[in-house]
C-alpha positions in Angstrom: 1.4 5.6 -2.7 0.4 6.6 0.9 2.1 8.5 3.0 2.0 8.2 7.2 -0.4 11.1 7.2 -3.1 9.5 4.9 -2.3 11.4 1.6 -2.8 8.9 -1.8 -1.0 10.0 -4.5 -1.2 8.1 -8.2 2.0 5.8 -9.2 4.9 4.5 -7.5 8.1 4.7 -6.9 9.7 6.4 -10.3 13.5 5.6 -9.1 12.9 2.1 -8.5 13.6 -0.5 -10.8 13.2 -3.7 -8.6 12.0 -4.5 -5.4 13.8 -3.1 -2.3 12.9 -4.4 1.0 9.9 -6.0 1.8 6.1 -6.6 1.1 3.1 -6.9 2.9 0.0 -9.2 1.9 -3.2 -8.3 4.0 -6.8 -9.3 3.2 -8.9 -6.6 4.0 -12.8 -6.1 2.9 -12.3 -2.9 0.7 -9.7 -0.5 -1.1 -10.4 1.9 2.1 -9.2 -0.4 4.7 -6.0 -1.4 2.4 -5.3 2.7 2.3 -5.9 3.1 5.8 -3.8 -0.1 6.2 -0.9 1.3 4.3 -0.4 4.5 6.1 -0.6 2.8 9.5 2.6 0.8 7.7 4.0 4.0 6.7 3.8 5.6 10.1 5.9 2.4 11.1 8.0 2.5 8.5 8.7 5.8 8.2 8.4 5.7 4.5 5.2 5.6 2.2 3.6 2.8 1.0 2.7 0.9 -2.5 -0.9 -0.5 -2.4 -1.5 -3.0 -5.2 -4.4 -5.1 -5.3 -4.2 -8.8 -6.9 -6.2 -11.8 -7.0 -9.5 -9.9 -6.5 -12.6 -12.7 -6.2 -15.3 -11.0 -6.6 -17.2 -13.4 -4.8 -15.9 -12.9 -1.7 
């Protein structure tokens, strides 16, 4: 999870048993950018964000 300010805490959210809102897909070059990434969503949001990575190819 990140929060607006930057913070990155382990897990997710522990109340939530399905999906409530929305999702963002971004392909960025590192873990970094998708942290810095999710806390400029979270600033927007107002709420903190997931960060999941899928589909890594490691060639790329």
């Amino acid at each position: 999870m990140v929060d607006g300010d930057g913070i990155v805490t382990e897990g997710t959210y522990p109340q939530t048993t399905r999906l409530e809102g929305g999702y963002t897909v971004l392909e960025v070059p590192s873990r970094d950018a998708a942290l810095e990434w999710a806390a400029k969503i979270a600033v927007a949001c107002r709420c903190a964000q997931e960060v999941r990575e899928f589909q890594y190819d490691p060639a790329s």
